[in-house]
N, C-alpha and C positions, 0 to 999 in steps of 0.2 A: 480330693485326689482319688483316682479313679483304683482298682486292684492293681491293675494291668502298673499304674503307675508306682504304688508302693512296690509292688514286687521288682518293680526296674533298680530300684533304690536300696533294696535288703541284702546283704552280703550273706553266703551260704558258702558253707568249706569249696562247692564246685562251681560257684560262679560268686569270685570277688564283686564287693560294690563297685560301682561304674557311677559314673556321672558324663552328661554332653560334653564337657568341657573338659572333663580329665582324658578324654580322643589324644592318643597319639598323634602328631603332624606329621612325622617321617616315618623313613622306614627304619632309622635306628629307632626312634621312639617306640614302633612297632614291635623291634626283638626285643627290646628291654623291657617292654608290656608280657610277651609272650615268654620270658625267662623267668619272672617276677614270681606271674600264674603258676609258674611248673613249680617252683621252690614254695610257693604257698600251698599248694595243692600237696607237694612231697612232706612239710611238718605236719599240715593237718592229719597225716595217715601215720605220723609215727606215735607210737606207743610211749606213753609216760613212764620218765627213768623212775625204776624199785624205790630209789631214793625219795623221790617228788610223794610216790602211796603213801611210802611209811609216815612221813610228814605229816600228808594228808589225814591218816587212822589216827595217828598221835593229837591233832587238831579236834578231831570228832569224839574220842574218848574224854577230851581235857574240857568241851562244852556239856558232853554228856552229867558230868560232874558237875561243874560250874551251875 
């Protein structure tokens, strides 16, 4: 498989994976592709809740130990 191919294939926060076959046919298929992107695109930019850290520090402390 060529670069050019893997790269078609690898999902990145600004461009979802794609494949030939997952092609929209219509033009509602089209908005619903193009709504999809915006709300993927708008979680990947939001910031993790205080809550989700602390977890996270409390996880990392508790292997530190371990």
């Amino acid at each position: 498989m060529s670069e050019n191919e893997t790269s078609k294939h690898m999902a990145t926060p600004q461009q979802p994976m794609t494949s030939d076959k997952a092609e929209p046919q219509t033009e509602l298929g089209w908005e619903i592709a193009k709504q999809l992107r915006a709300l993927y695109s708008q979680q990947v930019s939001e910031p993790l809740p205080d809550k989700f850290i602390i977890l996270l520090d409390q996880l990392a402390k508790s292997e530190r130990k371990g």
